[in-house]
C-alpha positions as CSV (number, residue, x, y, z in Angstrom):
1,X,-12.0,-27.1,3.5
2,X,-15.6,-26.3,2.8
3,X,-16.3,-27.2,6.5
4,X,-13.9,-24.2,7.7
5,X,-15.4,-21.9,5.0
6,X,-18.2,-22.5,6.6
7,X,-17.5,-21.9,10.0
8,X,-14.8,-18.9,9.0
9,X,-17.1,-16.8,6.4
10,X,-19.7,-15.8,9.3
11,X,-16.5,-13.9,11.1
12,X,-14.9,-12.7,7.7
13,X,-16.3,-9.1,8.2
14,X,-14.6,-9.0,11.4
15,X,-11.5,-10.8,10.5
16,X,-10.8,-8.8,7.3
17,X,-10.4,-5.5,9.2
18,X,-7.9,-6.9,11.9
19,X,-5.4,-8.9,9.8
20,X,-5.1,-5.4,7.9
21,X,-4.6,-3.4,11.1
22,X,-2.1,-6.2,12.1
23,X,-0.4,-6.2,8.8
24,X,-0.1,-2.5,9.0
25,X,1.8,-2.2,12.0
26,X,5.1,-3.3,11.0
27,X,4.7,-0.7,7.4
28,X,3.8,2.4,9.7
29,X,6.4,1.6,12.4
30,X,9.0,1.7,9.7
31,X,7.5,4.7,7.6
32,X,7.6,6.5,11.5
33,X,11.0,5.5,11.5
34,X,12.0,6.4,8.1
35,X,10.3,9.8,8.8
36,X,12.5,10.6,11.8
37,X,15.8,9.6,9.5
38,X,14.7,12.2,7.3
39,X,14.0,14.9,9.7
40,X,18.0,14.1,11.3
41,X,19.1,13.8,7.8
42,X,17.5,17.3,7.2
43,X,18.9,19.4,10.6
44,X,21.5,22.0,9.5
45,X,24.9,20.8,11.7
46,X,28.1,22.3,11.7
47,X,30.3,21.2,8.6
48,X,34.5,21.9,8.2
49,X,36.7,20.9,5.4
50,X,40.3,21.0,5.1
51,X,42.3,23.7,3.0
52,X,44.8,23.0,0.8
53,X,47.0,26.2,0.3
54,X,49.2,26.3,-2.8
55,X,52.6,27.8,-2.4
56,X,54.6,29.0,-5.8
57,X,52.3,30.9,-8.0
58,X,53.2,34.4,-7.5
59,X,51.0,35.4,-5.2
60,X,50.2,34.7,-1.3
61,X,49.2,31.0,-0.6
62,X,46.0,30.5,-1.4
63,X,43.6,27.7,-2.1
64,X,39.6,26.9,-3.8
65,X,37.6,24.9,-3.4
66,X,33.8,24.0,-3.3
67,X,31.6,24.3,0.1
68,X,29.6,21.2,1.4
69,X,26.0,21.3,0.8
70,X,24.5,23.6,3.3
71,X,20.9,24.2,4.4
72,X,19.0,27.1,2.5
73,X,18.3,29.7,4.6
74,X,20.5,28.6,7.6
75,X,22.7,31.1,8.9
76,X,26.8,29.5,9.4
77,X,29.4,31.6,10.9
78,X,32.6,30.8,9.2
79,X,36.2,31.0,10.4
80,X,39.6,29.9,9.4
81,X,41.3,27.7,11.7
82,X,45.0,27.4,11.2
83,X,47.9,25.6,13.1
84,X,51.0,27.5,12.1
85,X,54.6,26.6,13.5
86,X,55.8,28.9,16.3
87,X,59.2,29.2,14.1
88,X,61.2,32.5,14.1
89,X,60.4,33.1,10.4
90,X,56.5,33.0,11.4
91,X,56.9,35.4,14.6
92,X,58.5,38.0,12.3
93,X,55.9,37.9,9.4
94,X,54.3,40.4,11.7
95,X,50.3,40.8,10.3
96,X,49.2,39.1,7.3
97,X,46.2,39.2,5.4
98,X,43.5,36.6,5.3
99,X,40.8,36.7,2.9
100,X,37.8,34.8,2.2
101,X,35.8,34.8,-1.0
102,X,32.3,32.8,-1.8
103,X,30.9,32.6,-5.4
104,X,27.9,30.8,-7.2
105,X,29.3,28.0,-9.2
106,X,29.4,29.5,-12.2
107,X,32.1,32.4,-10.1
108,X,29.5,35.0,-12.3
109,X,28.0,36.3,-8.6
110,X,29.8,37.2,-5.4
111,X,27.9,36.1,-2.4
112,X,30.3,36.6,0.3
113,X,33.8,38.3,0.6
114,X,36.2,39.4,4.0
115,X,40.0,39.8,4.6
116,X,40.7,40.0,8.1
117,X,44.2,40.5,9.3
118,X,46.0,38.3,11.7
119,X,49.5,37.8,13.5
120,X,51.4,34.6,14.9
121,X,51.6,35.2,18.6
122,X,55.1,33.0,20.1
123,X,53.2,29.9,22.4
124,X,52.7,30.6,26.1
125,X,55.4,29.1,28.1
126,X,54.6,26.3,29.9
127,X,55.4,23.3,32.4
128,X,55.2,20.9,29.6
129,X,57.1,23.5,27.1
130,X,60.6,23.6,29.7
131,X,60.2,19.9,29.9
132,X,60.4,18.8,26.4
133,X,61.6,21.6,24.7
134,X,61.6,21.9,20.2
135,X,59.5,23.4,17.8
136,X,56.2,24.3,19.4
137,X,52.7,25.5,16.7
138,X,50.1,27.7,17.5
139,X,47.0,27.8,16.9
140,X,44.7,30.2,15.4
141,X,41.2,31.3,15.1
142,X,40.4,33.9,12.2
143,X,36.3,34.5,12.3
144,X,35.9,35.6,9.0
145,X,32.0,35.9,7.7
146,X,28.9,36.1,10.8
147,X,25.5,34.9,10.0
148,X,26.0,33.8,6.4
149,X,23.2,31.9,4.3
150,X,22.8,30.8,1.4
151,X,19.7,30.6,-1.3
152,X,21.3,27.3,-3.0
153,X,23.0,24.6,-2.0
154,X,26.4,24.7,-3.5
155,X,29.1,27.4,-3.5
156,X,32.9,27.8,-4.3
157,X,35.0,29.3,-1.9
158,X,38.9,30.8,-2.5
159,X,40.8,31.1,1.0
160,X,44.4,33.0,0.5
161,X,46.7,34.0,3.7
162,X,49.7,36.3,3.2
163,X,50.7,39.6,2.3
164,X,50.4,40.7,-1.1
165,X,53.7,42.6,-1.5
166,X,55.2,39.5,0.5
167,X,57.5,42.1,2.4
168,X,60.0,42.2,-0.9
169,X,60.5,46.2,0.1
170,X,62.6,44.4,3.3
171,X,65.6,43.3,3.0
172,X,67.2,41.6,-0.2
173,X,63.6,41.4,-1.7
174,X,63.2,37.7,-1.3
175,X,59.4,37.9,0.2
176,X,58.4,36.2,3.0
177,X,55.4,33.6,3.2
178,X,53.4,32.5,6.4
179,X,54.0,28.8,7.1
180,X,51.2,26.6,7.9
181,X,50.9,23.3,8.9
182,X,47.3,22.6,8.7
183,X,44.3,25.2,7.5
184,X,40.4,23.8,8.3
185,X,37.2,25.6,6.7
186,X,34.5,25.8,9.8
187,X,30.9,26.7,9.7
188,X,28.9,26.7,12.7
189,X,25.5,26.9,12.6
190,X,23.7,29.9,13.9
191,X,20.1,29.1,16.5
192,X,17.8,31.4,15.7
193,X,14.2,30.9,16.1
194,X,12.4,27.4,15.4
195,X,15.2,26.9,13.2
196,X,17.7,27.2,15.7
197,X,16.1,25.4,18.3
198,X,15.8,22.5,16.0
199,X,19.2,22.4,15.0
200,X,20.3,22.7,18.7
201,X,18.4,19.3,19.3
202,X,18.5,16.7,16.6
203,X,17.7,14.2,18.7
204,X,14.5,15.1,20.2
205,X,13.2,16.5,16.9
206,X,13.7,13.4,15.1
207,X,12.0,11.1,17.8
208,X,8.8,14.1,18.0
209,X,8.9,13.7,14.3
210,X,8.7,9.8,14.3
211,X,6.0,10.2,17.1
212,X,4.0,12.6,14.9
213,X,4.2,10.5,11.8
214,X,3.2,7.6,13.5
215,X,0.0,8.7,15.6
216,X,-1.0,10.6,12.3
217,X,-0.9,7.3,10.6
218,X,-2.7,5.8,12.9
219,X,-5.8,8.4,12.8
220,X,-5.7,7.5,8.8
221,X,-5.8,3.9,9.7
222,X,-8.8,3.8,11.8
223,X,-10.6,6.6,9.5
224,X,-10.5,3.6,6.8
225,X,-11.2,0.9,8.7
226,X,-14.2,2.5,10.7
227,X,-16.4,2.5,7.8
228,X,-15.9,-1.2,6.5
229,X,-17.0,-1.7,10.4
230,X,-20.0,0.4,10.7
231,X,-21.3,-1.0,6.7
232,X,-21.1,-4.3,8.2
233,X,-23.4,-3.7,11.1
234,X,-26.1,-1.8,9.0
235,X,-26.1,-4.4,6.6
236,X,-27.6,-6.5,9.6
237,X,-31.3,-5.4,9.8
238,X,-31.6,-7.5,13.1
239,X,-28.6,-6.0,14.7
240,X,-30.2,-2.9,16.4
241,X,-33.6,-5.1,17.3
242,X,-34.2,-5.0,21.1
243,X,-33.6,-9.1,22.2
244,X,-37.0,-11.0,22.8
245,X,-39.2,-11.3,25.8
246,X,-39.6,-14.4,27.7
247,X,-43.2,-15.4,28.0
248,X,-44.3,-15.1,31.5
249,X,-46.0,-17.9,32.9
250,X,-48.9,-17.8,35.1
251,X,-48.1,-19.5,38.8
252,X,-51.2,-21.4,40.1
253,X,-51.4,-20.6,44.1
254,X,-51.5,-24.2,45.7
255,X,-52.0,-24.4,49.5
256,X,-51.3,-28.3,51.5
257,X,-53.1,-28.7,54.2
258,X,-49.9,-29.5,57.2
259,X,-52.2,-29.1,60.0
260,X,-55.6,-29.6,61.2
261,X,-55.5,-26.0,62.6
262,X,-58.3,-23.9,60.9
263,X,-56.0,-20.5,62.1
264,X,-53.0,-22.1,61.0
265,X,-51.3,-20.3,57.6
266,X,-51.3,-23.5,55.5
267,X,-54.2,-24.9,56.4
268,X,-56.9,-25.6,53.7
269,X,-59.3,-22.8,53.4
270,X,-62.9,-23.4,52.2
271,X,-64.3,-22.5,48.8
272,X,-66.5,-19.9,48.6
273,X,-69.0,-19.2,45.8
274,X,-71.7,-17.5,44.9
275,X,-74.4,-18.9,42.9
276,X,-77.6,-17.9,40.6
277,X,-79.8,-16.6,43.5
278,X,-77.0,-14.9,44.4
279,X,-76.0,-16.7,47.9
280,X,-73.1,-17.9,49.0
281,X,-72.0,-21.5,49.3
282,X,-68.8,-23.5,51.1
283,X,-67.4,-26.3,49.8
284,X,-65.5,-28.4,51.6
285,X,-61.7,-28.8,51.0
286,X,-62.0,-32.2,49.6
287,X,-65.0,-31.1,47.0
288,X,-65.2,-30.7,43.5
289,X,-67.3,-27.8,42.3
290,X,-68.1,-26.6,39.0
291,X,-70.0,-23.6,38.3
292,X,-70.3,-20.0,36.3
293,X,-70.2,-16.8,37.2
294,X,-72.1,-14.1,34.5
295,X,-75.5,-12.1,34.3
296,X,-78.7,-13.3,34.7
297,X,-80.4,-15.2,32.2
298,X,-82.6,-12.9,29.9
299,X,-79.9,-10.2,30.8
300,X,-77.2,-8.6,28.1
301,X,-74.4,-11.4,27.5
302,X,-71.3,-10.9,29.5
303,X,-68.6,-12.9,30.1
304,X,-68.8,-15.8,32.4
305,X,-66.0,-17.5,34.5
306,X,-65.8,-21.3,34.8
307,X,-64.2,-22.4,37.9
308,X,-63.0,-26.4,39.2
309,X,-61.6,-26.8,42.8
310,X,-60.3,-30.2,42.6
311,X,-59.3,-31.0,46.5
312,X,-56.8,-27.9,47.7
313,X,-56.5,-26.2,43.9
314,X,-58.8,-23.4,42.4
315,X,-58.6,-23.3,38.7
316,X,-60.6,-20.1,37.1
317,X,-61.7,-20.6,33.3
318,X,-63.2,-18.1,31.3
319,X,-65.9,-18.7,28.9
């Protein structure tokens, strides 16, 4: 164990910097991941909820209930959709009255309120309709409120169809009341502006969102990491030192006599020298001379050179 301590702590300043960038990958992948739920989660969508219209009170059907959590600040449009039966009793209601009503949940503030009338048009004869004939519905379409919004989150809303005087002037005075078969609560989200454009694509937003978090992540990463790499190389006082010169070594000029050709490039040439009177001698190749070179005697001192020829080779000393 103390043998791989040994050979592992020189690279621990390098090691300790890469297992947590590896260990971090996986946390910041799912973070990104996380992120882009959130944004989804987040993006106003359309929303419905059925209606539930009580019959027998007195009054024209009606029915409340609380909205779904909407997005503050998002404009719905919201419509009734009903599917009523194409019956006789329907077709002669004539118009009727559909009103919509949307309170805080305390019902102390009004937010929204509409009525919109409405009749049951007989279905449009068809193929299918001459076929198979029986009791055909219709259905209907009632926008009620444009560009709503809330400030909150949560709301109550009363839906009531029907006339008020229920048509008891007519007849025997026995009222009539608009049959439904099925009532849905619709909101559809507005686009307008960033907001809009977001909500119009989830999908991308979500995945830019993810993309953001994670490249943002990264950038935090290597801004803590950096540091703990540039303290480690200025702890090394030696690390910016330029590497060391190799020492040159001096080459010795050797010439081998090949031929016995005095013009001839590698044949020996004769020593020349000079001595105290100041003449020149010539050695022969095979000689061995020894001599200096320097002032006169009686002279200032200066530096005299020593030189050997030892067969081919000239050797220059300096004394």
């Amino acid at each position: 164990m103390a043998a791989i301590f040994r050979i592992v702590s020189p690279y621990t300043t390098n090691l300790i910097p890469l297992v947590v960038f590896l260990l971090s990958i996986p946390v910041i992948a799912f973070l990104s991941a996380s992120a882009g739920y959130l944004v989804w989660k987040s993006i106003a969508v359309g929303w419905e909820i059925d209606v539930v219209l009580q019959y027998g009170d007195g009054v024209p059907p009606y029915a409340e209930f609380v909205l779904p959590d909407l997005v503050a600040g998002q404009p719905y449009d919201i419509s009734l959709q009903l599917t009523v039966p194409a019956s006789s009793s329907n077709l002669a209601l004539g118009n009727f009255m559909t009103s919509l009503e949307i309170t805080t949940p305390q019902k102390d503030d009004v937010l929204a309120f509409a009525r919109k009338p409405a009749v049951v048009l007989p279905a449009s004869y068809s193929l299918r309709r001459v076929l198979s004939p029986g009791l055909y519905t219709v259905d209907m379409d009632i926008l009620l409120v444009s560009s709503f919004s809330l400030d909150g989150k949560s709301a109550i809303a009363r839906v009531e169809l029907g006339r008020r005087d229920q048509w008891k002037s007519i007849g025997s005075g026995e009222g009539r009341e608009l049959t439904v078969f099925s009532a849905v609560l619709r909101g559809v989200v507005v686009h307008k502006g960033a907001r809009g454009f977001i909500s119009r694509f989830p999908l991308l937003t979500s995945f830019v969102a993810a993309c953001t978090f994670l490249f943002l992540s990264f950038v935090v990463l290597a801004a803590c990491l950096l540091p703990a790499l540039e303290l480690r190389f200025d702890s090394d006082p030696h690390f910016n030192d330029p590497p060391p010169q190799r020492p040159k070594r001096s080459r010795r000029h050797t010439s081998m006599a090949t031929s016995s050709d005095p013009q001839s490039p590698r044949s020996p040439r004769p020593l020349h020298g000079r001595n105290r009177s100041g003449t020149d001698t010539i050695d022969s190749p095979g000689a061995v001379r020894t001599g200096t070179t320097g002032s006169a005697a009686g002279g200032p001192w200066e530096p005299t050179w020593q030189f050997i020829r030892i067969g081919s080779t000239s050797t220059y000393f300096r004394n």
